[in-house]
N, C-alpha and C positions, 0 to 999 in steps of 0.2 A: 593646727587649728586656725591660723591666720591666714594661711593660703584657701581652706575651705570657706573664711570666712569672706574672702577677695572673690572668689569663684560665685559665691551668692547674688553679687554684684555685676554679674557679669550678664551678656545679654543672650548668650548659650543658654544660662541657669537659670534666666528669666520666669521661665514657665513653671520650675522645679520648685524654684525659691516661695513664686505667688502660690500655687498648690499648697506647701507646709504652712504658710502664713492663715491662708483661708481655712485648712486643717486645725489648726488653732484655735480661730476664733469662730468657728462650728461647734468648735468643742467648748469651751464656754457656751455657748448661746444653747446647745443640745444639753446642758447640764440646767441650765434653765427653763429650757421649752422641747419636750420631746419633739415638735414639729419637727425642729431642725433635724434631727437625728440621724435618717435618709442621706439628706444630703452628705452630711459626716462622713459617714459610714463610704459614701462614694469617693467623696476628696481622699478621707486615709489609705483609700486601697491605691488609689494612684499615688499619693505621698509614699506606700511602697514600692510600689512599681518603680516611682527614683530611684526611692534608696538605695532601692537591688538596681537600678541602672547604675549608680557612680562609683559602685561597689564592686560590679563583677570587669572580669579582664579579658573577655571573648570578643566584644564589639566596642570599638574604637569609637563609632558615632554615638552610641547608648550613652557612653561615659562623660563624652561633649556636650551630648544634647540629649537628658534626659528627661523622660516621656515624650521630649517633640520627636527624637525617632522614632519613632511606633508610627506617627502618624506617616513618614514617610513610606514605612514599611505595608501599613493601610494602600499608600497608594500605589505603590507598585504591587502589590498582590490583584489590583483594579485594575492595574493598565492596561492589559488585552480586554475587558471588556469595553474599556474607556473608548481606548481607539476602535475595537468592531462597530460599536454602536454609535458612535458620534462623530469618529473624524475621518476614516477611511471613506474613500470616493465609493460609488458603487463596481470599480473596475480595480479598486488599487490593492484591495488584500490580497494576503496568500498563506498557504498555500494556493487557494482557491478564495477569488472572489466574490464577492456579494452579488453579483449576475451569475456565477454559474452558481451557487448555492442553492437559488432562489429559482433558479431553472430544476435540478432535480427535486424541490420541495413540490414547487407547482408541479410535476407530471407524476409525482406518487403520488399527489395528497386529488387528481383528475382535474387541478383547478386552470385556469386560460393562463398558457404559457407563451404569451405574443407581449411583441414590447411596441409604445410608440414613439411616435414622433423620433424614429430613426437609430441609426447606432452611437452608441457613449465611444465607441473606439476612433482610434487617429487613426484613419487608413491611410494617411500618408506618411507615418512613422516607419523606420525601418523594421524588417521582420514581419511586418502585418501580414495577412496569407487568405487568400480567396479561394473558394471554387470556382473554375469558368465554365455558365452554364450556358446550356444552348438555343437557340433560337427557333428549335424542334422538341424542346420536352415531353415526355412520354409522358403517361398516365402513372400516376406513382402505383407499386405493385403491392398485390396484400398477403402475398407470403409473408410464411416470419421469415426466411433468410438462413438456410441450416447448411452444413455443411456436413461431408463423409470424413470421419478420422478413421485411417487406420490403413497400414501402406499392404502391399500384397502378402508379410505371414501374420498379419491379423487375422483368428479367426470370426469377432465380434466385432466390426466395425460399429462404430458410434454417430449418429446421426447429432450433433452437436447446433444449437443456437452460436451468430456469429458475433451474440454478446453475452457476456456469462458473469458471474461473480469470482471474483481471483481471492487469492489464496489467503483466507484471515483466520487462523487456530481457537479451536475453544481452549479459554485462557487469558490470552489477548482480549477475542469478544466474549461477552456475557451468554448465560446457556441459552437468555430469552433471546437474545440478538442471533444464533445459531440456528434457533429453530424459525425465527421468523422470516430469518432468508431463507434457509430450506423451502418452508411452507410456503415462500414466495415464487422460490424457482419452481416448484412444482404446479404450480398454479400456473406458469408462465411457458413450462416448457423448456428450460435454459438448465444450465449445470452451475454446481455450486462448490468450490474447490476448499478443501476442508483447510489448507494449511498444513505445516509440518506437524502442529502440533497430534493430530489422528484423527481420525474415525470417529467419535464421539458418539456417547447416549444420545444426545440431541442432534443430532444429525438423522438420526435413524426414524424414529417415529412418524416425521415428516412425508420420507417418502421420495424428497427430491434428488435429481439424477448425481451423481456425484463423483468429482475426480479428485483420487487420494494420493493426495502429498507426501512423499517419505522423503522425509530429509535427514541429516547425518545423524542425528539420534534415534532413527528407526523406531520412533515412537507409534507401537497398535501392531511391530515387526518385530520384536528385539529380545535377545536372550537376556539371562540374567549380568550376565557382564554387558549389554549394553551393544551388544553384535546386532546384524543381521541373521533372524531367526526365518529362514524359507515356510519350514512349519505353518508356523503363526503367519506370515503373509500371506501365503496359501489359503487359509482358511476365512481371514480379512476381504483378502481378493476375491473369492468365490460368492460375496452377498449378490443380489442383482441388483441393488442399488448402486455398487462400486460401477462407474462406468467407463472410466480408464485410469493408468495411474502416474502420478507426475515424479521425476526424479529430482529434488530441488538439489541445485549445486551450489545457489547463489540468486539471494533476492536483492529486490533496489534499493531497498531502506537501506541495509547493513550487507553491503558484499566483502565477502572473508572474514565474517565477524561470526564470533560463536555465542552463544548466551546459557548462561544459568537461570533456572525458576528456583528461588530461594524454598529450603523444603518447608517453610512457615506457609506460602503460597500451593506446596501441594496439598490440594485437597482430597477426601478420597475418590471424587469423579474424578480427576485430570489424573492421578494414580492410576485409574482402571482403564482409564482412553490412553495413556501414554503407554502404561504396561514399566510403570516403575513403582519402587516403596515410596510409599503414602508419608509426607513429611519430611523426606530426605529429598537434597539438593537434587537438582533436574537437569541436567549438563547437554548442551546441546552443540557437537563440535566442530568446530571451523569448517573439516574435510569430513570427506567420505572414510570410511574404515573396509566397505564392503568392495573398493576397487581403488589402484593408484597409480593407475596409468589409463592413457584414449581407448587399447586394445580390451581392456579389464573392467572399464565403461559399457562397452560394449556387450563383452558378455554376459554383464551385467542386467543391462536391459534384454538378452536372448532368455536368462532365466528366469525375469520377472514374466516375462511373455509367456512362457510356458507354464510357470507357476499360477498364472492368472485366468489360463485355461483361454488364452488368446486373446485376450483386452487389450486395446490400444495402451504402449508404453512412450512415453517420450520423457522429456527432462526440461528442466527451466533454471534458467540464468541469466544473470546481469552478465553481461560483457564487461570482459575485465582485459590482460594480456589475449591482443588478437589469434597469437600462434598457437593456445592455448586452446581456443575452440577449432581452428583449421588441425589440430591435432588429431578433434576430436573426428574433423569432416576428414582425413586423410584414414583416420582405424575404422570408418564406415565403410569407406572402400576397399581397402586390406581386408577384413573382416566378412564383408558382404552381408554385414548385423544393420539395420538402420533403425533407429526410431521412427514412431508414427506421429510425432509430432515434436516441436520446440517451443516451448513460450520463452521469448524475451521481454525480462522484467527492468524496464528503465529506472536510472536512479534516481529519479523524481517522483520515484514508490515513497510512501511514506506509512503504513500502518504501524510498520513496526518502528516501537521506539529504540533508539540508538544515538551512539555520541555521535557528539555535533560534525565531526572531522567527517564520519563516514556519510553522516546524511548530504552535508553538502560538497562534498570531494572527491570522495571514493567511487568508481563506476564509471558505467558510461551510461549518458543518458541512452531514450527508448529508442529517437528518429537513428540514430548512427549504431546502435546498436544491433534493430532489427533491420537494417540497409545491408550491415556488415553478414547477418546469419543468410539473408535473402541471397545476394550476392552470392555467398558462398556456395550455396546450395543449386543454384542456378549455373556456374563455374563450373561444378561439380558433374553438371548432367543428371542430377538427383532434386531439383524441387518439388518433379512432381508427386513421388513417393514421400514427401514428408511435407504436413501441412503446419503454420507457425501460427504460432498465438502472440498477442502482445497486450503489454498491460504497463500503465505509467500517465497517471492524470487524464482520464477519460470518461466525461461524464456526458458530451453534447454529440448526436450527430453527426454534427462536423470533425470532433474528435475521429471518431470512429472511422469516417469518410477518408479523410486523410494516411491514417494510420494502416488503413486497407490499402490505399490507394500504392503505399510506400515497399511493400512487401506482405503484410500480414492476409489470413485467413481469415482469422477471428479477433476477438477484444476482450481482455477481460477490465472489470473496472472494482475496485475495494472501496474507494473512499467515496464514489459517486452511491451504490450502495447503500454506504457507511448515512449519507445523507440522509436516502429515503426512509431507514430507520426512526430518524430525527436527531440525527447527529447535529451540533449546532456549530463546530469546531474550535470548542473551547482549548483543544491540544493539551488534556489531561488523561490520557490517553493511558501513562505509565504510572500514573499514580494514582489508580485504581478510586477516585474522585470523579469520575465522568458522571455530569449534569444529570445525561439522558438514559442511563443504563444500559450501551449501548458498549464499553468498552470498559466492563468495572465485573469484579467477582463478590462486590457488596449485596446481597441480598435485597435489602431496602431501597436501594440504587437501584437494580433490575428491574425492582417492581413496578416502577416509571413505565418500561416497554412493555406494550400489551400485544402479545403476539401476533392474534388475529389482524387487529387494527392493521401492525406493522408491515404483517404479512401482504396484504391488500397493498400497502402502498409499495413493496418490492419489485411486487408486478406489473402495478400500474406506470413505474419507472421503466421498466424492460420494454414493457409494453409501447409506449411513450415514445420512448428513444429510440427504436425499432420503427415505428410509422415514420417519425420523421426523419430517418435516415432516407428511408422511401421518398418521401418527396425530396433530399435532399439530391438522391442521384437521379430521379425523373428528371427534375431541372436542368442536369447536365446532360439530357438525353439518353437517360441508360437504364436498362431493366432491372440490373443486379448490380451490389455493391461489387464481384467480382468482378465487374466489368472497368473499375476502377484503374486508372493510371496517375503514375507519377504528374503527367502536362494535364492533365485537368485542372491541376492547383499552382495558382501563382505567388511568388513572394515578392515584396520589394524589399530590396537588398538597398536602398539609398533614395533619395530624393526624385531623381529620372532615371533610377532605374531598377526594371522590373525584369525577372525570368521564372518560366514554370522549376516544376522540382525537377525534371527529367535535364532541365541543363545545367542546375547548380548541383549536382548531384551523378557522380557517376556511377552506372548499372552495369554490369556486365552481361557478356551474351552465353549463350550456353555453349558451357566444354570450354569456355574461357583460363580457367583455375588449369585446366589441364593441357592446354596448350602454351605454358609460359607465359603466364599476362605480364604484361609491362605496368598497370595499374601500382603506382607506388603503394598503395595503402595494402595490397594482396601481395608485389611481388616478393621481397625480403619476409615477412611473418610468414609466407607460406613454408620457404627454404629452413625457417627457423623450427619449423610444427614437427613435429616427430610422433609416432607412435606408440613409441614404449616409455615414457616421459611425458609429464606436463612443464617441462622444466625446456630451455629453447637446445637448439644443437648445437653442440659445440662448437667453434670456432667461426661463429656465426654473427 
């Protein structure tokens, strides 16, 4: 009792001590004059709230400072809006700053996406990166920009937009968020990549073009153990909506990371699109089951081809162990199996939520990632039969510009997207809490996103960022984004000095990989790659 009593005195206790005292003499005075009552009644509940602070043995600060932590607890639960809306620069957040935010809001929502009185960036900071455009500028072109997928034993090649929506599960997004992209792409012309999660109810009604995801849980594919079901693919694969299909190995959020859907979270939709029991744990596994080796990938992708009745197959990965994919490009050639396409997913993906380690460590980012599959494939004497996707913070023309210019074909973008929806980037993402209904299975929450609306502004983003990609390579003097290279774009690497990407950056020539390149970064990973293994070669 006398050390409690010494603690009351204390300036920790200050707040706790004055609360019981004013509890007190409310009650008196409320015994007198109901006026008071109210207020009573408010003081006693926080005079509990002490109590139960100096009482319980879970939080250290509670028992120091009881009810003044709470208010701490207030403010850090505040913090990220604190800082978006008050202290961040309009250049300094991130993921994604308050200029490109507000760049995809203005081109979905049709409103004037021009800035003035000049640029907020340091072009004379390290890293900064330009277009060099010409002193001959074309007229910018009013195609949309499409390209052919699908190498020679395709029998359905795919006519593809060279900017698309990348890969986000019904699940992760909400069913309204699913179908208002669909109804967007459709409206737009462009493809909408389902995720591993499957095929979905809401995907379908839409209408819009679509490329289906299978990743290690063969989710919309899988037997009752959890296999690769052909059957069932076969019959998925045969919609005409299905317009190619992707082999996920590995995304940029979480590379090598498997995940569980807690079966409280299977609902009976995500049950009927996943093709598992309704309520029970949802397992989705690191690796493949269906192949485990380059050679078995391969065949892999021969039988999905077939099964698909001839739809463009390819596969997508984050770059991880380089000899690992040069495995994959050595059982292309062995094999004489190739994919119809790759998408490279950089680890500056972030849809999916994942521990902190893998978000910020694990992978390789997009530029060196998609440099490395480009190279490869050009090494190989095989780029032209295989066209690449890339996808990894791309929301601006310029993004895209660049990203073409580097190696890629096409672009896919999720969190640019994620915007036009009305995403506002609260990054509640995993806790089924999202503001905008936009990444939540709350019903109530959904009902925020109004389809049609959202729909319209998908498009008017696709749309949008498409025109201005147009005048972005008119400028450089070019007709078509294909016509992009590496020296169109500059970087400054330091104070005085500057070089395009074509000199900081090594490309290989073709048949290179096959006539013993000296290129350190190829010569040893390739000697290590093997084909009956993902594992390096021995004594290597």
């Amino acid at each position: 009792m006398p050390q409690i009593l010494r603690l009351a005195f204390t300036r920790r206790y200050g707040l706790y001590a004055a609360v019981l005292v004013a509890t007190f003499v409310l009650l008196v005075l409320s015994l007198a004059h109901s006026y008071f009552l109210p207020a009573f009644i408010v003081l006693l509940a926080l005079s509990a709230v002490g109590t139960y602070d100096v009482r319980q043995t879970h939080h250290s600060l509670r028992r120091n400072y009881p009810i003044a932590a709470h208010i701490r607890y207030l403010l850090e639960e505040m913090r990220p809006e604190i800082r978006q809306y008050f202290l961040e620069s309009d250049t300094d957040g991130v993921p994604f700053n308050r200029n490109e935010r507000s760049l995809v809001y203005q081109r979905a929502k049709g409103q004037l996406d021009k800035r003035p009185f000049g640029t907020e960036l340091d072009v004379y900071s390290a890293s900064f990166e330009w277009l060099n455009h010409s002193v001959a500028p074309k007229e910018p072109a009013t195609e949309p920009f499409r390209i052919t997928i699908g190498g020679p034993d395709c029998k359905q090649p795919y006519s593809a937009s060279i900017f698309n929506i990348s890969a986000m599960s019904f699940g992760a997004l909400s069913a309204a968020a699913i179908r208002a992209l669909n109804r967007g792409a459709k409206l737009g012309g462009f493809a909408h990549d389902t995720g591993e999660g499957g095929f979905s109810p809401h995907h379908r009604p839409e209408g819009g073009d679509i490329i289906w995801e299978i990743g290690s849980g063969y989710f919309g594919c899988r037997d009752e153990a959890g296999h690769f079901s052909p059957e069932r693919f076969a019959k998925q694969a045969a919609e005409p909506q299905v317009k190619m299909v992707e082999i996920k190995l590995s995304q940029g959020a979480k590379p090598g990371h498997g995940g569980v859907l807690p079966g409280a979270k299977v609902s009976p939709e995500i049950a009927l699109t996943r093709g598992v029991p309704e309520g029970i744990d949802c397992i989705s596994p690191a690796r493949h089951s269906a192949f485990s080796t380059p050679i078995e990938m391969m065949h892999f992708i021969a039988q999905l081809r077939v099964l698909s009745q001839g739809k463009p197959v390819g596969f997508k990965l984050c770059l991880g162990h380089p000899w690992e994919f040069l495995g994959i490009a050595k059982a292309m050639i062995e094999t004489g199996i190739y994919p119809d396409f790759i998408v490279v997913d950089g680890s500056e993906g972030g849809t999916g939520a994942a521990p902190l380690e893998f978000v910020d460590h694990i992978g390789m980012p997009l530029r060196e990632g998609l440099m490395f599959v480009h190279n490869t494939l050009v090494g190989l004497n095989i780029r032209e039969r295989i066209k690449i996707g890339a996808s990894g913070k791309i929301t601006a023309a310029f993004d895209l510009a660049r990203t073409l210019a580097i190696g890629a074909d096409w672009c896919n973008a999720a969190r640019g997207f994620m915007f036009a929806l009305g995403c506002i980037q609260s990054q509640n993402c995993h806790t089924d809490r999202c503001p905008t209904g936009v990444a939540t299975q709350d019903p109530m929450r959904q009902r925020a996103l109004v389809v049609p609306d959202k729909a319209q502004r998908v498009f008017h983003f696709h749309k949008s960022t498409i025109e201005a990609l147009a005048e972005v390579i008119a400028a450089a003097g070019l007709d078509h984004p294909s016509e992009l290279m590496p020296w169109h774009f500059s970087k400054r690497l330091g104070a005085v000095r500057v070089q395009t990407l074509d000199q900081i950056y090594r490309f290989l020539t073709p048949g290179e990989l096959l006539e013993d390149t000296d290129d350190p970064i190829f010569k040893d990973a390739w000697r290590m790659a093997q084909t009956t293994s993902f594992l390096p070669a021995a004594g290597t």
